[in-house]
N, C-alpha and C positions, 0 to 999 in steps of 0.2 A: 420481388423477393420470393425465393423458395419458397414452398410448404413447410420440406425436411429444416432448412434456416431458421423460418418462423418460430417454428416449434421449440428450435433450440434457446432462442430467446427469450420465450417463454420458461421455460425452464432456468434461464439464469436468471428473470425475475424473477422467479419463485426461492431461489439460492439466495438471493439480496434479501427477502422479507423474513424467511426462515431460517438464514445460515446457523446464527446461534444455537439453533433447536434441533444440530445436527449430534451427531455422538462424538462427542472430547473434542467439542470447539466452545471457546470462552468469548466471551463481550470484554474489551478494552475499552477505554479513551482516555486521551492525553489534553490535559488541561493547561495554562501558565499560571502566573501568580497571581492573577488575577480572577481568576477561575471562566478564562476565558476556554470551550470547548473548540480546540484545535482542530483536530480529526478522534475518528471513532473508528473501530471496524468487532471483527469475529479472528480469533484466533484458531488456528487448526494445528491440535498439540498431537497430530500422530505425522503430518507433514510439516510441523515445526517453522511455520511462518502465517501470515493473516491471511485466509481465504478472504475477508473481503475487507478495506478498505473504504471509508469515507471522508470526504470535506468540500468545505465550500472553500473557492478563491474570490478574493473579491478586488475591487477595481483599484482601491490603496496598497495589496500588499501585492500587485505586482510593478509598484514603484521600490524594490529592493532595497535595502543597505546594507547588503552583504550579509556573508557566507561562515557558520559559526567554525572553527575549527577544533573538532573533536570527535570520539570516539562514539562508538555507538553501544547505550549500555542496556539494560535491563531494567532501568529504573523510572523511567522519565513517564510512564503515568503512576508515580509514589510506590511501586512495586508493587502493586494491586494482581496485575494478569503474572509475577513470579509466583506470587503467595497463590493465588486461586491453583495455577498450574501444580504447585508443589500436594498442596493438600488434597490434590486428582492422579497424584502420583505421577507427574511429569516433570520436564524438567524443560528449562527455558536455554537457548544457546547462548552462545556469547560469542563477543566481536572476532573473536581469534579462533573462532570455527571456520569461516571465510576464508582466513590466510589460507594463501597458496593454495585455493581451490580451481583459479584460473574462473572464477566467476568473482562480479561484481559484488559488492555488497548496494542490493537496489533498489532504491526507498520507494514505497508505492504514494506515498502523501510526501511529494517530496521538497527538498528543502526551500527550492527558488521560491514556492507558493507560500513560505513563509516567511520569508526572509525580512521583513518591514521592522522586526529587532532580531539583537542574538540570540534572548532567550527563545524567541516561538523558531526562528532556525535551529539550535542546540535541540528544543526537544522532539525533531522529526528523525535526530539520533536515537532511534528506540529499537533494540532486535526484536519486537514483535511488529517493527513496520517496515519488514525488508524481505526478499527470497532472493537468491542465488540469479544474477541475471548475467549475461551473456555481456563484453564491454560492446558489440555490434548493437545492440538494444538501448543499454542504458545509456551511454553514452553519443548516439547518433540514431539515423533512422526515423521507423514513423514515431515509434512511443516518444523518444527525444522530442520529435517535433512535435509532436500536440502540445507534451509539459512544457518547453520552454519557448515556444510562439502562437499554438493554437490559441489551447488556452487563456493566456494573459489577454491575446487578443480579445475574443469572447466577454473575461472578466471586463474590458473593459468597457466592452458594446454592451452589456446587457448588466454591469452593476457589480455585479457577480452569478457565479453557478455553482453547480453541484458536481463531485469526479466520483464515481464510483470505480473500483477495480477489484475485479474479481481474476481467483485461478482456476483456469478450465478445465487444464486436464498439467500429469503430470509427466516425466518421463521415468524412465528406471534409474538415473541418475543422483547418487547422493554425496552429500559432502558432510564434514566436520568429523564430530567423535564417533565411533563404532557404535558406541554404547546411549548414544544421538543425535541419531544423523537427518540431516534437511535436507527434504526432497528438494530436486531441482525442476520449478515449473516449467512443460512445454507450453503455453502459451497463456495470457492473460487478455480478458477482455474488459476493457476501458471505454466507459461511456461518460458524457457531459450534457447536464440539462440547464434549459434556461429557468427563469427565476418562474415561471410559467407550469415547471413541470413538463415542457418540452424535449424529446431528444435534440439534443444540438451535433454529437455526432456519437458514433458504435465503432472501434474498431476491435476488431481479434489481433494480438502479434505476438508473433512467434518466437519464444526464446533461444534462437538462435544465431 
């Protein structure tokens, strides 16, 4: 490994410990009714999607039962990160800012990792857990392949792990309303740890 590499990971660790304590980025997390903690991350309300992303997968929910069908709203952790956004003078997108932007709508906690009922699938429909992805990324490719084989595998060798995903850097690209618009990430990087606190693997990929 590089110096210049090293360094850079370092510094995305430092973005995982301290994201919240950046300027007009908020802490979420989406619970069920159980008050089961789903995922978690950091909201980034001037790029208008979660700079970072957490959860653990574990070795029963990647026994699936399928797939909720529905919309992706604003609500689904009780409207907590609309209400904080609003009283910070921002504003939260909505599903229909995507339309017709020729990008994906791309869960970063995504749904297959919760699929084990429909409600913990339904509420990985959240717009604060999505960015503008490329359909070459989200739906094929390396990211594809960690979430829908790395991983599960992993989860099941090791019990479960931990996904973090963070946004590295952005492009000039925006999409939805003039009046707020979401950036669209160039690249994201995706790590998984063992139960250990081990890296199990690091990749960078690029939204393209």
């Amino acid at each position: 490994m590089t110096k210049k590499l090293l360094l850079l990971l370092l510094l995305f660790r430092f973005s995982f410990l301290f994201a919240c304590e950046l300027p007009n980025h908020f802490a979420f997390n989406v619970q069920n009714s159980e008050e089961e903690l789903l995922y978690w991350g950091c909201y980034d309300a001037e790029n208008n999607g979660p700079h970072m992303v957490i959860w653990y997968l574990t070795s029963e929910r990647t026994e699936g039962r399928g797939r909720a069908n529905t919309t992706f709203t604003q609500q689904r952790d009780g409207g907590q990160l609309l209400q904080d956004l609003l009283e910070a003078g921002f504003q939260l997108p909505s599903h229909f800012d995507f339309t017709g932007s020729g990008f994906d709508r791309g869960h970063m906690a995504p749904n297959s990792h919760f699929n084990d009922t429909i409600e913990n699938s339904r509420l990985t429909f959240f717009i604060g857990n999505i960015w503008p992805q490329t359909p070459s990324v989200n739906r094929s490719g390396e990211w594809y392949y960690h979430e829908q084989v790395v991983d599960p595998e992993n989860a099941q060798e090791y019990g479960y792990i931990r996904i973090e995903v963070i946004v590295t850097e952005f492009t000039e690209k925006q999409i939805g309303r003039p009046e707020n618009p979401i950036s669209v990430p160039a690249s994201f990087l995706r790590t998984a740890y063992s139960p250990d606190g081990s890296i199990i693997y690091q990749i960078i990929v690029i939204n393209e």
